[in-house]
C-alpha positions as CSV (number, residue, x, y, z in Angstrom):
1,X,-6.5,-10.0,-32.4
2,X,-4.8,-6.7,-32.2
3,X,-8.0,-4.6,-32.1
4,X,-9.2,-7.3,-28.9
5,X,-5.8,-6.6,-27.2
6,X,-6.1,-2.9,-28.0
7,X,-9.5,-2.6,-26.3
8,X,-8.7,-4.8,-23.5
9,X,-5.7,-3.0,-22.1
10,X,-7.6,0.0,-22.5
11,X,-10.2,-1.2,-20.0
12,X,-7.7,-2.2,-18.0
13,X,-6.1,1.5,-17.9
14,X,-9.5,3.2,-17.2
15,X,-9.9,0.5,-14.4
16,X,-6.7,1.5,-13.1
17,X,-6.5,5.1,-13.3
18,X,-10.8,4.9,-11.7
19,X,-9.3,3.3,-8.5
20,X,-5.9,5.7,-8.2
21,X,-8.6,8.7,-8.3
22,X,-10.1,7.2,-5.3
23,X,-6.6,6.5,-3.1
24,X,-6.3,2.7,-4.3
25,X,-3.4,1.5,-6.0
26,X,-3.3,0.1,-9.2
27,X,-0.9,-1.9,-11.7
28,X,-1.3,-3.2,-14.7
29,X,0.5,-6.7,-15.5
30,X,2.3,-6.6,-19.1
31,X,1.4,-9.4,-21.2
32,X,-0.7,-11.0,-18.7
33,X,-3.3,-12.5,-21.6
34,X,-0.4,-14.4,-23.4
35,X,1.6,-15.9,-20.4
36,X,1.9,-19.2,-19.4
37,X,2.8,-19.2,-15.9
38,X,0.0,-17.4,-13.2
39,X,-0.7,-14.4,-13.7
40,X,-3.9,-11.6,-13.8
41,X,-4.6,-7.8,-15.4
42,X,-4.4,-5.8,-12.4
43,X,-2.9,-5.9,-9.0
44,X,-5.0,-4.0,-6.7
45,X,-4.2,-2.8,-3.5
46,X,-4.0,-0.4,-0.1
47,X,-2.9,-0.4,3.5
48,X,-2.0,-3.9,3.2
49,X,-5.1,-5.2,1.8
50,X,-4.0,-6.9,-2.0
51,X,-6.5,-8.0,-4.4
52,X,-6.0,-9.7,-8.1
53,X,-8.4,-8.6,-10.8
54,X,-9.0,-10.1,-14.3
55,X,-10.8,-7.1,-16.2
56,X,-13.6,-7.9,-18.7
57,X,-15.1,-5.2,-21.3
58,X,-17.8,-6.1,-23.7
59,X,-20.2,-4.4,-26.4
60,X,-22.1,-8.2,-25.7
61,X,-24.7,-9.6,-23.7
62,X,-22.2,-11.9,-21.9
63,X,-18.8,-12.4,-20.8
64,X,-17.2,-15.6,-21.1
65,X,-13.5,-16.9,-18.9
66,X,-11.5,-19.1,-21.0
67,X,-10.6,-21.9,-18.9
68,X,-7.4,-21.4,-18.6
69,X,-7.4,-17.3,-17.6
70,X,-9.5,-18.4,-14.7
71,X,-7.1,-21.4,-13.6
72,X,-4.2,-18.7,-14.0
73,X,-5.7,-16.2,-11.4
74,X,-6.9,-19.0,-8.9
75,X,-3.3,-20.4,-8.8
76,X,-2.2,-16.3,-8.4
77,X,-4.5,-15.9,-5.9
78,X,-3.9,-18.9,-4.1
79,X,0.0,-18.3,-3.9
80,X,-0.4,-14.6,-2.8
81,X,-2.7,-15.8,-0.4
82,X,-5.6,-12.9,-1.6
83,X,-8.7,-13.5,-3.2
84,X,-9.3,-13.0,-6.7
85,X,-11.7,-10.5,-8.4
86,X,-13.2,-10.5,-12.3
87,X,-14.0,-6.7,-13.2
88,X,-16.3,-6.2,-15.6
89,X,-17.9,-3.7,-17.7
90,X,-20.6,-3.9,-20.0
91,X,-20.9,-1.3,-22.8
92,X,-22.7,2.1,-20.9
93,X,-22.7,0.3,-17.8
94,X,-20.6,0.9,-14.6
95,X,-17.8,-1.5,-13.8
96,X,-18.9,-4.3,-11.3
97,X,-16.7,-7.1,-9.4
98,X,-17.4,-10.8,-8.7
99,X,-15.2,-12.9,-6.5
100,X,-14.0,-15.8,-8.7
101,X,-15.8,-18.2,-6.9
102,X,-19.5,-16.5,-8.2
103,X,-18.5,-17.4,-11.7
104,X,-18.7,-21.4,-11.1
105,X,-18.8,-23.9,-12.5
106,X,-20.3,-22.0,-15.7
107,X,-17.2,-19.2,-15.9
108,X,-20.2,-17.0,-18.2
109,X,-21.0,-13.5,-17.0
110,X,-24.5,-11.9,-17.9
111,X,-24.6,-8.2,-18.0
112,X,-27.7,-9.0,-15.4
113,X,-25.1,-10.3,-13.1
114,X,-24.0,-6.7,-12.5
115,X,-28.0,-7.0,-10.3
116,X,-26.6,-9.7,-8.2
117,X,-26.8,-10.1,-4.2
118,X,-23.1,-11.0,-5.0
119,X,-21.7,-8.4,-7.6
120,X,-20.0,-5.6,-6.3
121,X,-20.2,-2.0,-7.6
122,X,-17.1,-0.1,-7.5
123,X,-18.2,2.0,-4.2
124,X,-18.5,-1.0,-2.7
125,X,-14.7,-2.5,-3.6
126,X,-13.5,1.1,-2.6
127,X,-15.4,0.5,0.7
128,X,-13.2,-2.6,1.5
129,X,-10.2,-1.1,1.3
130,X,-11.2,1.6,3.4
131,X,-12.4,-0.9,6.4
């Protein structure tokens, strides 16, 4: 459980410190896997524009969203009144996003997801704060 949490919070770091590089703010939420009331990883956002991200790292094939950790960022998302992002990166891939939405009704994330019409690469998320 410790080594989970260790590499999980260290994607979420690299996540964080990849968008301040590129003029998009970044913070990470403390503790956000073991709370109870709403909550994500990262808050994301610039010139007004707020985004909530779950962040995902895998060695695997395939990501899967407890129940619960997706309910927690809908109901976020919901009462911020911002849409909600998973970020996720596969071992030697790039980090992609999908709106939490694209992750219906299955909540399971294939690394070929990353090919998707939907799926966003990072350029692109740092293009929609810059619109």
């Amino acid at each position: 459980m410790v080594r989970t949490y260790k590499k999980g919070s260290e994607a979420e770091r690299e996540l964080m410190k990849l968008l301040w590089k590129h003029g998009i703010g970044a913070v990470r939420v403390a503790g956000s896997g073991k709370a109870k009331s709403p909550t994500c990883d990262l808050v994301i956002g610039k010139s007004g524009k707020i985004l909530v991200v779950e962040c995902k790292s895998t060695k695997k094939d395939a990501i899967y969203l407890e129940e619960d950790e997706v309910e927690k960022i809908r109901k976020l998302a919901e009462v911020w009144g911002c849409e909600a992002l998973i970020g996720c990166r596969f071992a030697r891939s790039n980090w992609f996003f999908l709106k939490l939405n694209d992750i219906y009704p299955s909540r399971k994330i294939n690394r070929l997801d990353s090919e998707k019409e939907n799926a966003m690469e990072l350029s692109e998320l740092i293009n929609y704060f810059e619109k």
